[in-house]
C-alpha positions in Angstrom: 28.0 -108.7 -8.2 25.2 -106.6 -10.0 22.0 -105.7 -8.4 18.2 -106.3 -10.3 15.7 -104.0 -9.7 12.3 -104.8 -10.7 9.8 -102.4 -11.6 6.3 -102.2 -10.3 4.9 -102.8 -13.8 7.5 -106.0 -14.5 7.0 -107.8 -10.5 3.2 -107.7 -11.7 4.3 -108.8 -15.4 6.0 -111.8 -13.6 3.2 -112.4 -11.4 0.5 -113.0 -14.0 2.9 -115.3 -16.4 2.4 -119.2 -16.0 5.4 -121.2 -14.8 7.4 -121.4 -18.0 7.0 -117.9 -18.8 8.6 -116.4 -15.7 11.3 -119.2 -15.7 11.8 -117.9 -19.3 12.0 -114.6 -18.8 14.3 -114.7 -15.1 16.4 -116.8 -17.5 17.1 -113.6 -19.6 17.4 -111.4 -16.8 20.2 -113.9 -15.7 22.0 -113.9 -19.2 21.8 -109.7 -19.0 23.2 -109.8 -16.2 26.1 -111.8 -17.1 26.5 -109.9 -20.7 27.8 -106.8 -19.1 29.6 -105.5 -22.1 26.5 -105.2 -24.1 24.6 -103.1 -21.9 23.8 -99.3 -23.1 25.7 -96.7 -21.7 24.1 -96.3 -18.1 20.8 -94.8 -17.8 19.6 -96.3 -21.4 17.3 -98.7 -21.5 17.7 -101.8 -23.9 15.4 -105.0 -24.9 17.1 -108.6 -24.4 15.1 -111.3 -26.0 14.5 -115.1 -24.9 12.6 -117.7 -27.0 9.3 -116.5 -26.6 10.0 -113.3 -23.6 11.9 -110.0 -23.4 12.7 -107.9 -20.7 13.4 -104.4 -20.8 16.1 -102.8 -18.8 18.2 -99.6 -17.7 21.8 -99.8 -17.2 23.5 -98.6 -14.4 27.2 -99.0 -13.3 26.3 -101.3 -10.5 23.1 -103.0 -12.5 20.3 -103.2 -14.0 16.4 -101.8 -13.4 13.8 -103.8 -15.5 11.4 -101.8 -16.9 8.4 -104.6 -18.4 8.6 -108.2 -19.2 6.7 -110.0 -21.7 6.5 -113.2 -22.7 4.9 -114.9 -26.2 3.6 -118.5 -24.9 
């Protein structure tokens, strides 16, 4: 099991996203989660993209820390 850590700057990213944007975009927090082998070597930060989101992250060995989210819709 991995641990999520939102940022300030990506809870309030969330916050302000309709419906389908944040269900986007916890969808590709999800599939970073479960794509451990792609992650940057830890304390690197990387962009996973959705349809119409991204999310930007930092790896660690026991997770991940999103940076910002953003969606396109």
């Amino acid at each position: 099991m991995y641990t999520v850590d939102l940022a300030i700057r990506a809870e309030d990213a969330l916050d302000e996203l309709p419906a389908p944007g944040r269900q986007e975009a916890m969808e590709v927090i999800a599939s970073v989660l479960v794509q451990r082998p792609s992650w940057p070597p830890p304390g690197e930060a990387a962009v996973a993209f959705g349809a119409r989101s991204w999310v930007v992250f930092i790896a660690y060995a026991d997770g991940i820390d999103v940076d910002d989210i953003g969606w396109a819709g």
